[in-house]
N, CA and C atoms as an extended XYZ file, in Angstrom:
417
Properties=species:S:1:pos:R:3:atomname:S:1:resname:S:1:resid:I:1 pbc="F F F"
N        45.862     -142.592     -105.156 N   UNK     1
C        44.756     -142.002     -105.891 CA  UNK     1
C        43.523     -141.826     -104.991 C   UNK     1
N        43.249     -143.089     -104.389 N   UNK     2
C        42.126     -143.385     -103.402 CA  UNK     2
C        42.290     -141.847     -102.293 C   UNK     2
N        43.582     -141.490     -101.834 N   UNK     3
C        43.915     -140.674     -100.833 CA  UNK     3
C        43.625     -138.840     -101.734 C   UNK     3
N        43.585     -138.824     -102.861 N   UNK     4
C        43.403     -137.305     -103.504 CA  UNK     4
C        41.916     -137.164     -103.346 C   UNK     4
N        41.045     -138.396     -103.916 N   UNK     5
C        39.653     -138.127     -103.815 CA  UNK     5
C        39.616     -137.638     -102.957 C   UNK     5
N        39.774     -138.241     -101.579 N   UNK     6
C        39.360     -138.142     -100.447 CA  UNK     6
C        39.326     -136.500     -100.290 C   UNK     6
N        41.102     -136.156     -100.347 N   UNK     7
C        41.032     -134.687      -99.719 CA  UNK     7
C        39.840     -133.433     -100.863 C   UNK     7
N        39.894     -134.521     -101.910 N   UNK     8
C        38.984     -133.384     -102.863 CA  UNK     8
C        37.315     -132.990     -102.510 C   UNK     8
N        37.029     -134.577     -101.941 N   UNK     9
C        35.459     -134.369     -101.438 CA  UNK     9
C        35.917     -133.554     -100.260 C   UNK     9
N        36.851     -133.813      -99.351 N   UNK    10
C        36.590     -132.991      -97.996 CA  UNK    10
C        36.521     -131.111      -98.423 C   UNK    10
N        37.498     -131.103      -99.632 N   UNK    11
C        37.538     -129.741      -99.807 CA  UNK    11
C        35.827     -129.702     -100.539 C   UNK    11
N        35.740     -129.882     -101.019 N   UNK    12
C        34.333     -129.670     -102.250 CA  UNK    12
C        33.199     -129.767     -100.960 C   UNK    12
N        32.923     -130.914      -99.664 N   UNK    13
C        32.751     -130.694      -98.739 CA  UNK    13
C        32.036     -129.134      -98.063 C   UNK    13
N        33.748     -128.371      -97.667 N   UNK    14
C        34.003     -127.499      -96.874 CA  UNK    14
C        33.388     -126.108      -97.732 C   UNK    14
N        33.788     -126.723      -99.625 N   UNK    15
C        33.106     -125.135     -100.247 CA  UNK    15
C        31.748     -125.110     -100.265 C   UNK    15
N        30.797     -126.560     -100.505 N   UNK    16
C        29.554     -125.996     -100.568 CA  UNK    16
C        28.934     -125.994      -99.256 C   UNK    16
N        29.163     -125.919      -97.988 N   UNK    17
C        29.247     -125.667      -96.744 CA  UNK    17
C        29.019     -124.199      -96.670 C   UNK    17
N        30.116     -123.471      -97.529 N   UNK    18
C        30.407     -122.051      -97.370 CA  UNK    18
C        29.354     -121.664      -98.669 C   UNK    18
N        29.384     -122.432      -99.771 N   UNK    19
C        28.241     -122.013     -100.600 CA  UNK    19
C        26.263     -121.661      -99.843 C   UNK    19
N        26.192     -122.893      -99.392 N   UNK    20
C        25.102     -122.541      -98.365 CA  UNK    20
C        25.255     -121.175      -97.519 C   UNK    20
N        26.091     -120.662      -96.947 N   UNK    21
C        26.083     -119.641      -96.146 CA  UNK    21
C        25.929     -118.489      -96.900 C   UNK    21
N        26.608     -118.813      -97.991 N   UNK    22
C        26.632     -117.141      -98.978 CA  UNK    22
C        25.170     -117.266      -99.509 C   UNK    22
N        24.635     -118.350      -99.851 N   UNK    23
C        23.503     -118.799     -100.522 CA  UNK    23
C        22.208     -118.023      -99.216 C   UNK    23
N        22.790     -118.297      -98.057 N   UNK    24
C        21.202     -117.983      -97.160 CA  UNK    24
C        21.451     -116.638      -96.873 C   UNK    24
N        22.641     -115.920      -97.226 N   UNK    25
C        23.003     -114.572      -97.184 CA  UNK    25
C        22.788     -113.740      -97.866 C   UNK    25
N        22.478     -114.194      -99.471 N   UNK    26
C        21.633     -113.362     -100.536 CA  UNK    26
C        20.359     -113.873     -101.357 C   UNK    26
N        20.906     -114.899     -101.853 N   UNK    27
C        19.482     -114.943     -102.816 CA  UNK    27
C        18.868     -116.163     -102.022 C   UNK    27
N        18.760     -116.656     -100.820 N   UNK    28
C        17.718     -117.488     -100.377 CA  UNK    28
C        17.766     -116.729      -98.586 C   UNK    28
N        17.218     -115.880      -98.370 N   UNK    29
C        17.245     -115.631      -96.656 CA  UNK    29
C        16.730     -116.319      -96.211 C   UNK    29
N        15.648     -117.543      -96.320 N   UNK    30
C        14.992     -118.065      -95.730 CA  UNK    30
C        15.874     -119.617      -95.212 C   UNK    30
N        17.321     -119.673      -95.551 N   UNK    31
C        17.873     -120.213      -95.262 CA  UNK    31
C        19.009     -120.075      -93.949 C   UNK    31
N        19.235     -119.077      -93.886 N   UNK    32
C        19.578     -117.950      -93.108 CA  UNK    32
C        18.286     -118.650      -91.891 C   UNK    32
N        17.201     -118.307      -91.836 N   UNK    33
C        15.990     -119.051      -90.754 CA  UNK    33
C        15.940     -120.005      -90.500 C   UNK    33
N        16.598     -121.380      -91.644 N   UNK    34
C        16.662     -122.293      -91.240 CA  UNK    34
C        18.397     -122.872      -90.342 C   UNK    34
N        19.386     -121.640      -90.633 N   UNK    35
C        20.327     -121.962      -89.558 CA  UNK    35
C        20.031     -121.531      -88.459 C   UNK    35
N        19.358     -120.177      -88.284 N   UNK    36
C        18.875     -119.926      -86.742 CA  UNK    36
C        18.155     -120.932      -85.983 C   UNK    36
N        17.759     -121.533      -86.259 N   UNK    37
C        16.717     -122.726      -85.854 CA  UNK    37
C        17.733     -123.923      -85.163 C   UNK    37
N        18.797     -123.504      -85.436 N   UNK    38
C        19.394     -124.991      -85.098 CA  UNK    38
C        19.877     -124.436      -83.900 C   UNK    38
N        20.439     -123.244      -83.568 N   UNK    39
C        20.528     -122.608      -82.214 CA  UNK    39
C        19.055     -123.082      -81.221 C   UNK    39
N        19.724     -123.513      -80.153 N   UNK    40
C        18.554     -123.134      -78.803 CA  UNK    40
C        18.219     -121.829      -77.564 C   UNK    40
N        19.318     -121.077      -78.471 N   UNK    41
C        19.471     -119.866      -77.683 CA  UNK    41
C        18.522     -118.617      -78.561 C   UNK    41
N        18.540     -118.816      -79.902 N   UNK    42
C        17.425     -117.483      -80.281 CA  UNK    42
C        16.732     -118.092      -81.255 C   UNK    42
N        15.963     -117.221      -81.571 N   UNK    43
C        15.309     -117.758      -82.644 CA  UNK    43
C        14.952     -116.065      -83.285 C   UNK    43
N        14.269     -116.469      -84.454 N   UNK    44
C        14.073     -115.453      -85.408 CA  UNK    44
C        13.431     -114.574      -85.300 C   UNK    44
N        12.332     -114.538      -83.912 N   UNK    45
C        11.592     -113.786      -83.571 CA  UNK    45
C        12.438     -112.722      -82.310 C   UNK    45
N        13.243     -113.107      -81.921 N   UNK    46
C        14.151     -112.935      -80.642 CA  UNK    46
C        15.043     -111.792      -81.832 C   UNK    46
N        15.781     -111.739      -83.003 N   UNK    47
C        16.548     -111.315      -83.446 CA  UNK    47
C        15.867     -110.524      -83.977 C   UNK    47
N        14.489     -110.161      -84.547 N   UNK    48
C        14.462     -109.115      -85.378 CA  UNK    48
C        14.773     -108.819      -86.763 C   UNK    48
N        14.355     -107.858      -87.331 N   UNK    49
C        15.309     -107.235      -88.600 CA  UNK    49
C        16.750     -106.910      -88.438 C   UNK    49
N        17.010     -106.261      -87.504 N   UNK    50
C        18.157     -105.824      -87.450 CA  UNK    50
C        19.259     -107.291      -86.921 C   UNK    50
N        18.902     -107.919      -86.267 N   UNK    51
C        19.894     -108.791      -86.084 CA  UNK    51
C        19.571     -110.025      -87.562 C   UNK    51
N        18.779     -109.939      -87.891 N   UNK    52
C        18.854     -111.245      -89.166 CA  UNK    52
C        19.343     -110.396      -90.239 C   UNK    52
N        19.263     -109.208      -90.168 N   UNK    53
C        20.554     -108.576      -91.528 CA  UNK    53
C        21.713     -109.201      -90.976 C   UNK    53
N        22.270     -108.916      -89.622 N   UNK    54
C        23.315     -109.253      -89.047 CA  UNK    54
C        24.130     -110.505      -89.401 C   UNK    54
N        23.099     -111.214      -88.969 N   UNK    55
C        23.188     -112.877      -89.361 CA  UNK    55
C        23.679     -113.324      -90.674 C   UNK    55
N        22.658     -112.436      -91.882 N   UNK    56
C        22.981     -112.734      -93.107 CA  UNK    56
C        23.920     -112.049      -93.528 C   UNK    56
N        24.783     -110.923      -92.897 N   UNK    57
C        26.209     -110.325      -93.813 CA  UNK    57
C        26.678     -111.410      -93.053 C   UNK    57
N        27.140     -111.675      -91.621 N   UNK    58
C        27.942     -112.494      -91.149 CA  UNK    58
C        28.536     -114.151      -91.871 C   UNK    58
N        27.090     -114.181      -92.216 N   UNK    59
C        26.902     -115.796      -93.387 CA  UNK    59
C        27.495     -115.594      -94.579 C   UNK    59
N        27.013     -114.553      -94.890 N   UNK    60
C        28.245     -114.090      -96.298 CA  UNK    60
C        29.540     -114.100      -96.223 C   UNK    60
N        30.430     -113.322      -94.709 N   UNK    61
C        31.563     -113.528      -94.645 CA  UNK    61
C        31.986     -114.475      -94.567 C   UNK    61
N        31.147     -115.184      -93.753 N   UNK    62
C        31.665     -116.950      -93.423 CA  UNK    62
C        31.869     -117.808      -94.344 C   UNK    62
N        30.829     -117.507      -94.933 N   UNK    63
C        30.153     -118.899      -96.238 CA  UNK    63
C        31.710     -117.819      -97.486 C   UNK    63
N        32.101     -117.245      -97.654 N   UNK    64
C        33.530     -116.428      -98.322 CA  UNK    64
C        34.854     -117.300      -97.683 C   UNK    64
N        34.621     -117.361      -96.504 N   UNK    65
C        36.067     -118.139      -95.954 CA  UNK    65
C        35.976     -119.452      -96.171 C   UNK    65
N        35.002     -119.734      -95.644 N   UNK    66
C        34.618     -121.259      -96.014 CA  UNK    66
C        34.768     -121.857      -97.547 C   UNK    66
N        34.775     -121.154      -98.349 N   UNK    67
C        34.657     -121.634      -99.888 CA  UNK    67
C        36.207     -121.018     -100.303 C   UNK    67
N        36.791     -120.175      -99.692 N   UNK    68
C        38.287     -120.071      -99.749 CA  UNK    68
C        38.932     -121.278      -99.315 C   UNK    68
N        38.716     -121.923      -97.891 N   UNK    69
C        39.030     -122.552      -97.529 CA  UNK    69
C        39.038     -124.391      -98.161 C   UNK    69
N        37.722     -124.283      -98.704 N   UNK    70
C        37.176     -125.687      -99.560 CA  UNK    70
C        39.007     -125.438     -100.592 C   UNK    70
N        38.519     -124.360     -101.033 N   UNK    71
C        39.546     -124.377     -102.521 CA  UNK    71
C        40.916     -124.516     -102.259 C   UNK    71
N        41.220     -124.310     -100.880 N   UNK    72
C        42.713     -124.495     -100.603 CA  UNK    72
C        43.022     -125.727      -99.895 C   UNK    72
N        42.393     -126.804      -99.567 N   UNK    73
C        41.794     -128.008      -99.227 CA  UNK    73
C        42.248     -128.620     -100.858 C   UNK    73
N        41.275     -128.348     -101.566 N   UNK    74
C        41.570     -129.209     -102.623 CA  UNK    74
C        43.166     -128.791     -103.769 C   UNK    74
N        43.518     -127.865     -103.346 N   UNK    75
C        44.884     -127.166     -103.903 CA  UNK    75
C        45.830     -128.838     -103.589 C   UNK    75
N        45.793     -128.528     -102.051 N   UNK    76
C        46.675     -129.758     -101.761 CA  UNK    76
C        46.528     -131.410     -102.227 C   UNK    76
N        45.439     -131.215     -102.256 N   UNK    77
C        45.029     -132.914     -102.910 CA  UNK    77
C        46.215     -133.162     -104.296 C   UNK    77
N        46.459     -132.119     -105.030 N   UNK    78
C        47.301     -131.983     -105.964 CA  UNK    78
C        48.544     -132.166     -106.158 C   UNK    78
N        49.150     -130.724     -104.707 N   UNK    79
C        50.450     -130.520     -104.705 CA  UNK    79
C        50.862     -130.288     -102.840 C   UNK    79
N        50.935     -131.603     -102.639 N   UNK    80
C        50.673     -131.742     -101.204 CA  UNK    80
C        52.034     -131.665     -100.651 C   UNK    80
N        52.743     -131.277     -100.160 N   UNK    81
C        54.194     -131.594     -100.377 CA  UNK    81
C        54.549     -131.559      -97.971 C   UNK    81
N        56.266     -131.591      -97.665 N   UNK    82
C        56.561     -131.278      -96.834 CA  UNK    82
C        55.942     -130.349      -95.654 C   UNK    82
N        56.221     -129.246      -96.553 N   UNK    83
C        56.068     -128.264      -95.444 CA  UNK    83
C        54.520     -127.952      -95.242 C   UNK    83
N        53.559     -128.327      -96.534 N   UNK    84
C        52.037     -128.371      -95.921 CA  UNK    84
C        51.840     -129.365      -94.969 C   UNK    84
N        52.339     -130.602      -94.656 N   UNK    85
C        52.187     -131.433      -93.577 CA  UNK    85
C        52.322     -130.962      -92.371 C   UNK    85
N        53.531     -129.877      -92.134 N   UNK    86
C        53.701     -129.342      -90.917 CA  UNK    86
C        52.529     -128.096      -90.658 C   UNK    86
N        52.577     -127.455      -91.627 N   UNK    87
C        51.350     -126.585      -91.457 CA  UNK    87
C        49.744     -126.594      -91.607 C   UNK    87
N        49.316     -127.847      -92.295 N   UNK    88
C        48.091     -127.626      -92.212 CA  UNK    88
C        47.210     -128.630      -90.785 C   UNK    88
N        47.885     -129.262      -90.182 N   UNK    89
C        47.722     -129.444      -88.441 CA  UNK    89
C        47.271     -128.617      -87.540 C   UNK    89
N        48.131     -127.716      -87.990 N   UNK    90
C        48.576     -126.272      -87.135 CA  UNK    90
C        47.168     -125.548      -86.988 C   UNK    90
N        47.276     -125.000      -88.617 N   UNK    91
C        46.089     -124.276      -89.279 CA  UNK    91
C        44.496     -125.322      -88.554 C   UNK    91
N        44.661     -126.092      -88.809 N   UNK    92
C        43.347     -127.367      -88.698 CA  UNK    92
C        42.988     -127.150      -86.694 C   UNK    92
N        44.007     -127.489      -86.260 N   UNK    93
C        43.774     -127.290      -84.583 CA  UNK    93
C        43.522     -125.776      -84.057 C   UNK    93
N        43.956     -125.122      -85.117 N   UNK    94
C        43.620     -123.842      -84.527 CA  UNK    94
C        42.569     -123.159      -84.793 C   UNK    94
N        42.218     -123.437      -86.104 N   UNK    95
C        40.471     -123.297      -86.068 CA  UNK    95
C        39.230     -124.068      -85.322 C   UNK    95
N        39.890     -125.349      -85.079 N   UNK    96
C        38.790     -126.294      -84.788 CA  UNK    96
C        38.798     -125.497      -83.275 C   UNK    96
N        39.915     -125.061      -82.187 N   UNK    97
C        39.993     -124.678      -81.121 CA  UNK    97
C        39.207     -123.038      -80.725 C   UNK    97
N        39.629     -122.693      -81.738 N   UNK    98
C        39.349     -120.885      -81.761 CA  UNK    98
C        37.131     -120.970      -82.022 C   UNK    98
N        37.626     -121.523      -82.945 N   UNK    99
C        35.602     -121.862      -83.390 CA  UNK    99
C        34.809     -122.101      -81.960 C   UNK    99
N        35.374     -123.165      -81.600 N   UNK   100
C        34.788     -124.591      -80.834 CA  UNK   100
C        34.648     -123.840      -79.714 C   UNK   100
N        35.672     -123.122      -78.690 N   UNK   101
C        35.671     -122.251      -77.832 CA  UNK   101
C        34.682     -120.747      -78.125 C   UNK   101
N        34.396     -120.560      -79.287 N   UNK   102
C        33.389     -118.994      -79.542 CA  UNK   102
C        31.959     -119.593      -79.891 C   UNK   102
N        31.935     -121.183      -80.196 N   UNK   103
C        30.655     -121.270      -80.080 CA  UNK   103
C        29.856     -122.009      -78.721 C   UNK   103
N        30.923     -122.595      -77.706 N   UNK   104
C        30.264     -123.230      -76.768 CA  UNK   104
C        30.782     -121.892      -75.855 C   UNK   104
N        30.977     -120.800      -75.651 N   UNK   105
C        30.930     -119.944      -75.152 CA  UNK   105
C        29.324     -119.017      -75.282 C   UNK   105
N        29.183     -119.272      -75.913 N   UNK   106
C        27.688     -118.528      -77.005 CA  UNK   106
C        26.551     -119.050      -77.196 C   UNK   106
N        26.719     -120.731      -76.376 N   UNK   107
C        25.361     -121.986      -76.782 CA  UNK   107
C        25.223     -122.520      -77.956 C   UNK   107
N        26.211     -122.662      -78.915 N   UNK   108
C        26.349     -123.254      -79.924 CA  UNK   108
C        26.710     -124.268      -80.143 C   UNK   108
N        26.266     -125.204      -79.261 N   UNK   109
C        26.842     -126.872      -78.946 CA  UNK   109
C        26.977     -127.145      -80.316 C   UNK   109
N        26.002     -127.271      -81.149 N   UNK   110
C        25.835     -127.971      -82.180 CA  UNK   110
C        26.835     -128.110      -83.461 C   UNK   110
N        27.273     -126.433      -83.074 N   UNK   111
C        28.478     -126.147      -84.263 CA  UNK   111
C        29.594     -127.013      -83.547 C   UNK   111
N        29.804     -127.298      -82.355 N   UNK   112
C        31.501     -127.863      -81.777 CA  UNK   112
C        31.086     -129.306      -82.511 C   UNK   112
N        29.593     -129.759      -82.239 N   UNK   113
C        29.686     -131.257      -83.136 CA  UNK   113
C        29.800     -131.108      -84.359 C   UNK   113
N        29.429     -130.487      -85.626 N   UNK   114
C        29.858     -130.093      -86.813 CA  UNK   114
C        31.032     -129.451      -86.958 C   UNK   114
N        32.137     -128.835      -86.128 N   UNK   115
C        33.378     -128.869      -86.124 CA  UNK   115
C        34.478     -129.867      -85.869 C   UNK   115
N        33.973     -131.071      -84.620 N   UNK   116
C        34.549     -132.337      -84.746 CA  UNK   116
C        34.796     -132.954      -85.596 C   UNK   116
N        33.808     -133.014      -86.999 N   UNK   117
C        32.947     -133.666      -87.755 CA  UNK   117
C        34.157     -133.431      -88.940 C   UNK   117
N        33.957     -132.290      -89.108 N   UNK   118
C        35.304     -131.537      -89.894 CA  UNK   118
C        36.595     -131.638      -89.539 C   UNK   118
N        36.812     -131.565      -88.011 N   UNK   119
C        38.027     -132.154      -87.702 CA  UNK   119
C        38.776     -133.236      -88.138 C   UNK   119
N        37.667     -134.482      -87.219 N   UNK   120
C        38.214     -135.548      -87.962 CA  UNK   120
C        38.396     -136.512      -89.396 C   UNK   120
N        37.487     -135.428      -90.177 N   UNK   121
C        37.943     -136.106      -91.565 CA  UNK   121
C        38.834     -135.097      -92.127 C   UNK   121
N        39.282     -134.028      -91.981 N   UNK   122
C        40.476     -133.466      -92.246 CA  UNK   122
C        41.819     -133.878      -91.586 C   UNK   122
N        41.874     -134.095      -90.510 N   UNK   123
C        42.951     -135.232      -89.511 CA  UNK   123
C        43.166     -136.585      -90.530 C   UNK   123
N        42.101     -137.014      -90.462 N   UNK   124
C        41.761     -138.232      -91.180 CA  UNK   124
C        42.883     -137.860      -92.477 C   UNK   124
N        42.388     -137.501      -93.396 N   UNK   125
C        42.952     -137.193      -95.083 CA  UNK   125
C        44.160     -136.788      -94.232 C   UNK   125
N        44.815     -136.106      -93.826 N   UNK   126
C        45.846     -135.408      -93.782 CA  UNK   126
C        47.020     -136.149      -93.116 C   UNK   126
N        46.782     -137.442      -92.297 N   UNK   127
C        47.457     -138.273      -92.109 CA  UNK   127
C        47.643     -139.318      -92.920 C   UNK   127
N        46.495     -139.734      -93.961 N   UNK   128
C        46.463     -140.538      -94.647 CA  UNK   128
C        47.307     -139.991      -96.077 C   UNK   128
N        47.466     -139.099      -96.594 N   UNK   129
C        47.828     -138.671      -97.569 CA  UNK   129
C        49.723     -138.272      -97.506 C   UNK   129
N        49.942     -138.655      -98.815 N   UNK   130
C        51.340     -138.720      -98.745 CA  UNK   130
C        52.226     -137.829      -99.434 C   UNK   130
N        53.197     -136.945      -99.124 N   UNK   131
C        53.753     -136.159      -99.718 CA  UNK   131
C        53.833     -135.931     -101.058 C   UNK   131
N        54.521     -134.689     -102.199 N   UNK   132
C        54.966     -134.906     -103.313 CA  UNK   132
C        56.336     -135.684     -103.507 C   UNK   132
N        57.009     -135.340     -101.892 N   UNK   133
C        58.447     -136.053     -102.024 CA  UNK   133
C        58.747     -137.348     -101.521 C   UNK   133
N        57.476     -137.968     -100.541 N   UNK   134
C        57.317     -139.454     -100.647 CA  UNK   134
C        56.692     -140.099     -102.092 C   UNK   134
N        55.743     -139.474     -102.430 N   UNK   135
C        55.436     -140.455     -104.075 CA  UNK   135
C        56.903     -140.628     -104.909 C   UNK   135
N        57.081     -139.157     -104.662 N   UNK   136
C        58.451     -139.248     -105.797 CA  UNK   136
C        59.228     -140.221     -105.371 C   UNK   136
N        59.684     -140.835     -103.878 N   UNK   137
C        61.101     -141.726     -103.307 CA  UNK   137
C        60.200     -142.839     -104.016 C   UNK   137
N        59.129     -143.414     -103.992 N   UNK   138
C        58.407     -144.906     -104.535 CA  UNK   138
C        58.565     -144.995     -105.967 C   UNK   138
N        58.778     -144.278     -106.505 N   UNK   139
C        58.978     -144.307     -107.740 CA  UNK   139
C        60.200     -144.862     -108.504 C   UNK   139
């Protein structure tokens, strides 16, 4: 039981993560200013109008995957079975790698530490958590 919470906060986590992004992408831009800020490479004056529209569709797409992603996170907390064990590793290393590499390519240190961050409590739950077809053999 202790092991479903878990993956449910990490998903609930990961959606309002992506809620913030859609959130600084329409009805709060000034949030949108407060993620530029965490960069040391631009700032808001450096980007302009045209690049902080940029910023804010981009946050929309993101903060869309991200809250897809929360919801399919917590899918499994449910119905966690075999073959998601083999695949959501996969899925998990290959974002954390693909991200981690496009933002320290770009000066985005900060996101590879907020991708660790995510790493390892998704690693975390995902080793800790036990099949539909191991509960079922304890039974």
């Amino acid at each position: 039981m202790a092991r479903k919470v878990m993956i449910l906060i990490l998903g609930c986590f990961v959606a309002a993560t992506g809620l913030f992004f859609v959130l600084s992408a329409t009805a709060f831009p000034t949030l949108a200013e407060i993620s530029i800020f965490l960069s040391p490479k631009y700032s808001v004056a450096d980007l302009g109008e045209t690049g902080m529209i940029f910023v804010r569709s981009l946050s929309a797409v993101l903060g869309g995957l991200m809250i897809c992603w929360g919801i399919t996170i917590m899918y499994f907390a449910y119905h966690f079975t075999r073959k998601a064990r083999l695949f959501l590793p996969i899925a998990i290393v290959a974002w954390f790698t693909t991200d981690s590499i496009g933002s320290l390519l770009n000066d985005l240190h900060y996101n590879v530490i907020l991708n660790a961050v995510f790493l390892f409590f998704g690693l975390m739950v995902l080793f800790l958590s036990r099949t539909e077809e191991q509960l079922e053999e304890k039974v």
